[in-house]
C-alpha positions as CSV (number, residue, x, y, z in Angstrom):
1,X,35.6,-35.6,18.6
2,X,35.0,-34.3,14.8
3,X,33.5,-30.8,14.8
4,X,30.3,-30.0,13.4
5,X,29.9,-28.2,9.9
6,X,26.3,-26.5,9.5
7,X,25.1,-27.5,6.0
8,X,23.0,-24.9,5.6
9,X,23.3,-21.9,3.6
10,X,22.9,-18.3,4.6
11,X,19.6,-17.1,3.8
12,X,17.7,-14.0,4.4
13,X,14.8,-14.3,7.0
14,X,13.2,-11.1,5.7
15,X,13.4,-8.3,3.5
16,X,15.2,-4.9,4.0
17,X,12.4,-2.3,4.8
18,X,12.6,0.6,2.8
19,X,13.4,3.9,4.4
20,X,12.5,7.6,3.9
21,X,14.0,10.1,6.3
22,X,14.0,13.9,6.1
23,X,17.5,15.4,5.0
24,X,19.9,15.8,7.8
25,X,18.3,13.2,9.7
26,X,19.8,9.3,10.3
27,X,18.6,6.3,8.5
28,X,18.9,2.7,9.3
29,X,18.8,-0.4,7.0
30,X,18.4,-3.7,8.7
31,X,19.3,-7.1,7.3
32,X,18.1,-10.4,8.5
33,X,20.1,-13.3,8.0
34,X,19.8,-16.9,9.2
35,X,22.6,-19.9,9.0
36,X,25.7,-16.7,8.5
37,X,28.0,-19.5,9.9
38,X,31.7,-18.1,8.1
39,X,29.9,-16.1,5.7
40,X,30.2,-12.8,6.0
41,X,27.6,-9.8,5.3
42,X,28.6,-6.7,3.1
43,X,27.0,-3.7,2.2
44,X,27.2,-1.4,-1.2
45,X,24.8,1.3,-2.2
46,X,23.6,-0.3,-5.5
47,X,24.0,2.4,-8.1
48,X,27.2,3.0,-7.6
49,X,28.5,-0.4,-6.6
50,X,30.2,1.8,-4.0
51,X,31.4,-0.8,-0.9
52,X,30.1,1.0,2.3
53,X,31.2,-2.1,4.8
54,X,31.8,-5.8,5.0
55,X,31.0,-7.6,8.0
56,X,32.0,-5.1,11.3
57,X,34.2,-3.5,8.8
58,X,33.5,0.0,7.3
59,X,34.8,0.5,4.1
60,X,34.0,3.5,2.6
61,X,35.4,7.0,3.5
62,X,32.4,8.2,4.7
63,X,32.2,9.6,8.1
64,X,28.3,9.5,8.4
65,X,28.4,5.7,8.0
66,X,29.0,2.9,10.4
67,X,27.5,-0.6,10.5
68,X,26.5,-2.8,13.7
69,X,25.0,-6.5,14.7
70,X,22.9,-7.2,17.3
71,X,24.2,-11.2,16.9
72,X,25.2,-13.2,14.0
73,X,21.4,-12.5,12.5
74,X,20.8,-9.3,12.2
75,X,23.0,-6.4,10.3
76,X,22.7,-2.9,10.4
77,X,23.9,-0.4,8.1
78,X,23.6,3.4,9.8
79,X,23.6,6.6,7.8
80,X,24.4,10.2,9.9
81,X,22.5,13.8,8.6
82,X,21.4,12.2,5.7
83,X,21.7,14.6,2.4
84,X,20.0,14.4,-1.4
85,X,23.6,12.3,-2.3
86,X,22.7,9.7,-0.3
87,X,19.2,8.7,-1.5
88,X,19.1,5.2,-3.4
89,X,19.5,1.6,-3.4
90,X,21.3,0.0,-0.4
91,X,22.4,-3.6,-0.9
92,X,22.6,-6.2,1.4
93,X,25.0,-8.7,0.6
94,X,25.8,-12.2,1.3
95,X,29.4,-13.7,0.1
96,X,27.9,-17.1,-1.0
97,X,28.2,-18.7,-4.2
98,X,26.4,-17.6,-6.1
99,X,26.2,-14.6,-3.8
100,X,22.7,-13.3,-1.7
101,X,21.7,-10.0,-2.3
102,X,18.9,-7.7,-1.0
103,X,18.0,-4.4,-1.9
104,X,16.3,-1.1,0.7
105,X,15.6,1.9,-0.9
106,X,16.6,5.2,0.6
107,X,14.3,8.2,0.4
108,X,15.4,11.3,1.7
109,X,12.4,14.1,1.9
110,X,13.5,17.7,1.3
111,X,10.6,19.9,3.3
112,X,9.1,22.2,1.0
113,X,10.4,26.1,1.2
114,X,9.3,28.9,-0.8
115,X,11.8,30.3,-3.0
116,X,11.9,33.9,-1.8
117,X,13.6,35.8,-4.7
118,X,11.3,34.1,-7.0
119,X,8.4,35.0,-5.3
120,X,6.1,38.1,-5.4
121,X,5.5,39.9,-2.0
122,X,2.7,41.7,-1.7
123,X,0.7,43.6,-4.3
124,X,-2.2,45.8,-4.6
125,X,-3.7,47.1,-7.9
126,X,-7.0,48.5,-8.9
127,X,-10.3,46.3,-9.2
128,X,-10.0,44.9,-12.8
129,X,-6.3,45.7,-13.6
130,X,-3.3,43.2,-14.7
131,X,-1.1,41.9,-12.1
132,X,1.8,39.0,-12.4
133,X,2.4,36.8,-9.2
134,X,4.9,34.6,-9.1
135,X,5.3,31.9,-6.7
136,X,8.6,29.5,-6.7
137,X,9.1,26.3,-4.2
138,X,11.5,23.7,-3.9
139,X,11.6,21.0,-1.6
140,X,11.6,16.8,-2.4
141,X,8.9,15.6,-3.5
142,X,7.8,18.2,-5.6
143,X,6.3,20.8,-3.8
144,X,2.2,21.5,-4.8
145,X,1.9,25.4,-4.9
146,X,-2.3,26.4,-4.3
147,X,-3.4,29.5,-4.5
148,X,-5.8,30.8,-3.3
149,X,-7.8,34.6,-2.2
150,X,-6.9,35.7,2.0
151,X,-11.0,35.0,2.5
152,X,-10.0,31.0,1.3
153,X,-12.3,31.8,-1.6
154,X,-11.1,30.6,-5.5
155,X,-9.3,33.3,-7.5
156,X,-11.1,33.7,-10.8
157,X,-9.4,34.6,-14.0
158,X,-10.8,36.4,-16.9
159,X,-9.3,37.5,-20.3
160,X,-10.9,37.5,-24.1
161,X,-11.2,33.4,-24.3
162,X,-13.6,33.5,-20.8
163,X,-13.3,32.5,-17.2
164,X,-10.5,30.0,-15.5
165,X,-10.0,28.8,-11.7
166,X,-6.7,29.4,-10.6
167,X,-5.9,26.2,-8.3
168,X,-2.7,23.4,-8.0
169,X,0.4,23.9,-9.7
């Protein structure tokens, strides 16, 4: 009896979610294939055209990253303690002609932290006088600093061209 070849092509049966993850924690790209047959999935971060796995294989040198399946339809590509490096384009890729790519975007979220050598400590001056406060965050997005009075209300500025609201930075 002749065996039966599938005629169908691999085909994706959804698109790769992106992901955003806090650094140092894991991320996971799924990819969702239909009809794999003998094809075989790979996966590259897309800037670099680095080649993180292909099929159950790991490629890349990386410690933090391993891939799995579920079953011949769905692909996983796992990231360990995720760090700023890692944060990009992940491509899922199918080894058709012409090949089958999808793209999942990798956000990693740096919490925001005050920069403590860059920042004033406490100050007390005289009613009317001149002081300088500096304030200095980091953190991924860019941090929003807001300042604001101890009693919550706005701090006003005043010099020789009038009054300002200090607010968002």
């Amino acid at each position: 009896m002749a065996k039966k070849i599938s005629t169908f092509q691999p085909e994706f049966v959804e698109s790769i979610s992106n992901v955003s993850v806090a650094v140092g924690r894991d991320a996971t790209f799924t990819c969702h294939v239909r009809h794999l047959g003998g094809y075989r999935v790979g996966w590259l971060k897309a800037d670099t055209k680095a080649i993180q796995a292909i099929h159950e294989n790991v490629i890349t040198h990386n410690p933090r990253v391993t891939v799995s399946h579920l079953d011949q339809n769905t692909w996983n590509l796992h990231i360990k303690a995720v760090t700023e490096e890692d944060r990009g384009g992940y491509m899922c890729q199918l080894n058709t002609d012409p090949m089958k790519s999808q793209i999942g975007f990798l956000d990693v979220v740096i919490p925001p932290d005050f920069v403590a050598e860059d920042t004033s400590s406490d100050v007390i001056v005289p009613e009317g006088s001149s002081v300088k406060l500096t304030c200095r965050a980091r953190g991924y997005p860019e941090p929003i600093v807001t300042w604001r009075r101890e009693d919550g209300n706005e701090i006003v500025l005043k010099d020789s061209m009038g009054t300002k609201t200090l607010g968002k930075f």
